[in-house]
N, C-alpha and C positions, 0 to 999 in steps of 0.2 A: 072718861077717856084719857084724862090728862096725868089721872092714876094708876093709870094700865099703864102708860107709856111710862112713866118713872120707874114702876116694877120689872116693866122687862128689861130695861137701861140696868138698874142693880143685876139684875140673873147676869149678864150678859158679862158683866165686870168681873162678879164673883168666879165666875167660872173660867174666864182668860187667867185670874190671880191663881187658881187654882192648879192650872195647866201649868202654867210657871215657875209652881214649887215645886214636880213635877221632877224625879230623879232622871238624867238622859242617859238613856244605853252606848256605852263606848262603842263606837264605829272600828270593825274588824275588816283589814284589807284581806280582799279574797286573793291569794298569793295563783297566778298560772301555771298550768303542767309544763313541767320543762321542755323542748322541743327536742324531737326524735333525730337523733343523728346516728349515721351508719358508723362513723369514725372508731377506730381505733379496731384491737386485738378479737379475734373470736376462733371456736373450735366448735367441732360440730360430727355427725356422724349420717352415713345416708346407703341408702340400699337402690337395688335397679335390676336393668336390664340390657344384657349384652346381645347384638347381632350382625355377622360380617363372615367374613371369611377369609381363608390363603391362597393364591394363587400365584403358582408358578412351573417353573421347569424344571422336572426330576429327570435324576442320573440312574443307569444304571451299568458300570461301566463292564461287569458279568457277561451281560449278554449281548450279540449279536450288532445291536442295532439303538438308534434315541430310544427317548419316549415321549410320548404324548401331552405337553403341557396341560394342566389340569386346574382345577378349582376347589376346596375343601370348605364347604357351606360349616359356620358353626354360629351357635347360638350358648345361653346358659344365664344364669343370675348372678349376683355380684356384690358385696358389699364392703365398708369402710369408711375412714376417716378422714376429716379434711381441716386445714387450719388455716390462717388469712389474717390480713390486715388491710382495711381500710382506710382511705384517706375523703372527706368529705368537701366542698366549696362549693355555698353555695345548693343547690338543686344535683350538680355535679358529683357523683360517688365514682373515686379510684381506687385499685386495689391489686396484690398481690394473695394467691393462692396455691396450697401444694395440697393434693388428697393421694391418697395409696389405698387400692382396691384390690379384695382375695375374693375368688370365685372360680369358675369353670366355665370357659365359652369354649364349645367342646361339637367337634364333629368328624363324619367319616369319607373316603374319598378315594377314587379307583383313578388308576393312569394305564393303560396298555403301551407298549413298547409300538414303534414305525412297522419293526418287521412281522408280515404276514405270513403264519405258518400252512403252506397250501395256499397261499394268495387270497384267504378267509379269514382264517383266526388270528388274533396277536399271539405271537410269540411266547411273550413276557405279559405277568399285570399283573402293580402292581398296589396294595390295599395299603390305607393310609387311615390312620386315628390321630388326630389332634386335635391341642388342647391349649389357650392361652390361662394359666392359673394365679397371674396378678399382670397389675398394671396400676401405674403413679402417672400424676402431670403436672407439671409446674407452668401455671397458666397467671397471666394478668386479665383483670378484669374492670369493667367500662360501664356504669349503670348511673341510672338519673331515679333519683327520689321522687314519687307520686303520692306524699302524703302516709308512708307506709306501707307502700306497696315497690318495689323496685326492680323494672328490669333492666336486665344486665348483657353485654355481651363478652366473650372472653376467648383465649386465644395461645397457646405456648408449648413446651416440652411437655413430648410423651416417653413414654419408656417402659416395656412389657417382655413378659418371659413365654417362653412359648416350647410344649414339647412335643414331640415327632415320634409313634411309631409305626413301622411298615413292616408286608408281608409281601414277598417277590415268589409270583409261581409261574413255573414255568410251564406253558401250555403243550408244547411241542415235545416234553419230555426229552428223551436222547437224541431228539436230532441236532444239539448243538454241541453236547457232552459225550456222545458213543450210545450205544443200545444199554438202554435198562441204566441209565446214570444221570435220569432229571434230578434238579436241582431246584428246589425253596428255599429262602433265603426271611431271616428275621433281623429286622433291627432297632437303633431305639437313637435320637437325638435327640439334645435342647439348645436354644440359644434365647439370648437376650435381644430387641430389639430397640430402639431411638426411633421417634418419627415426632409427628407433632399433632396438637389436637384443636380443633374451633370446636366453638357454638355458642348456646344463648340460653339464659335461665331467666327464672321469674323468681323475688324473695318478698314475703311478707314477714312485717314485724309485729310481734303480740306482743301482749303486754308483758312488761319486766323488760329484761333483756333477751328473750326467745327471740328465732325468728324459724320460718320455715322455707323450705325453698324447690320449686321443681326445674330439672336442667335439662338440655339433650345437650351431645359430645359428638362430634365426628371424630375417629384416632386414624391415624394412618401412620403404621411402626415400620413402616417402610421396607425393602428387603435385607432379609439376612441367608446367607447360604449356611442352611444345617448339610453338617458331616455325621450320616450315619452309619454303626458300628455295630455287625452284630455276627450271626452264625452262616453259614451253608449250610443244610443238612440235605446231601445225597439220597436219593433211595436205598442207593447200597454205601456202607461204610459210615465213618464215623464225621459228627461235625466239624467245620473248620471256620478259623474265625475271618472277619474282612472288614474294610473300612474303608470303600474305595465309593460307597454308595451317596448319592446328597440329594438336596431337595431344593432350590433359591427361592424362597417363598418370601410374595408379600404380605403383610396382614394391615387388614385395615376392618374397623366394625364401626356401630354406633349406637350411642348410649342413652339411656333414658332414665333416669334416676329422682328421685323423693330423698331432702335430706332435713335435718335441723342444726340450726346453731346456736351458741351461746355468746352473747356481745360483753366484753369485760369492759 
């Protein structure tokens, strides 16, 4: 017994001396992922979806009598670029943004004149195509970081172009011009508008420096009185030109759009 005990006493040493000489592997600090910040420069490009319409009071100073304030329903797709700078503190994301969008929000639209020809028909009606074909906004923006996920709300200048053409017929034919001398009438205007634009988006950050982002926009470009300029054409005799025709339309739509960015 007392020789078993001495032999496992030597195992016991031999193999602690053993561990001992025993080369030790250099201890490697695990370095952490850097922490995700919104801050600074980015650019980015995003597509959507436009819906709204104009509304207002058409001239026609030709014929007889007003006309009928109306509504022109349009819709259409839209795409473009946008660029930004963010400022971060904290959980808190601030930020300046400006995007410029080309597309077609585009619709059709009927006004009849006050006066009733036969105390039935209007007079005058007249047909309306337009179309907003870009629009920019120079918005600030308000978003709290979620780990990568961020939403946002945001708020500032709008500014969009918008163009007008109409077709004026005359229902009653010569009862305002003489027998056999109704009068049609074509024309064409554009103008630019100023209004301003809210709303709210949501951004997620991938890996690198992507990020993606989905937004809605309310625009409201407020009103502009288009001057339009076009022909008379007679039944009989040749066209003549006029400019006396307008339109004071508001515009206002709303946007729903998919974009990406790049964070530098």
């Amino acid at each position: 017994m007392k020789k078993t005990t001495i032999i496992a006493t030597l195992l016991v040493a031999s193999s602690s001396a053993f561990a001992a000489d025993l080369p030790v592997a250099p201890y490697k600090a695990t370095l952490a992922a850097p922490a995700l910040t919104w801050s600074g420069f980015y650019v980015g490009g995003n597509a959507g979806y436009a819906s709204g319409s104009w509304s207002g009071s058409p001239t026609y100073s030709l014929g007889p009598s007003g006309m009928v304030d109306t509504t022109v329903n349009a819709n259409g797709f839209l795409g473009g670029v946008q660029a930004g700078y963010n400022w971060q503190i904290g959980k808190v994301v601030y930020g300046i943004e400006t995007d410029f969008q080309l597309g077609s929000m585009s619709g059709s639209g009927v006004s009849n004149s006050t006066f009733l020809w036969n105390g039935v028909q209007p007079g005058f009606t007249k047909y309306y195509d337009m179309d907003m074909d870009w629009y920019g906004t120079l918005r600030g923006r308000l978003g709290y970081d979620l780990g990568g996920w961020m939403p946002y709300a945001t708020g500032g200048l709008a500014y969009g172009h918008g163009t007008l053409s109409n077709t004026v017929v005359n229902n009653y034919l010569g009862a305002c011009c003489g027998s056999g001398n109704g009068v049609s009438a074509t024309g064409t205007a554009a103008d630019t508008h100023i209004g301003w634009a809210a709303g709210a988006g949501l951004e997620y950050a991938l890996n690198g420096n992507w990020s993606v982002k989905a937004e809605y926009l309310h625009v409201n470009l407020g009103a502009q009185p288009y001057s339009i300029s076009g022909t008379i054409t007679p039944l009989s005799g040749g066209p003549a030109a006029f400019n006396t025709d307008g339109f004071r339309s508001t515009l206002s739509f709303d946007t729903i759009k998919g974009g990406i960015n790049y964070r530098f």
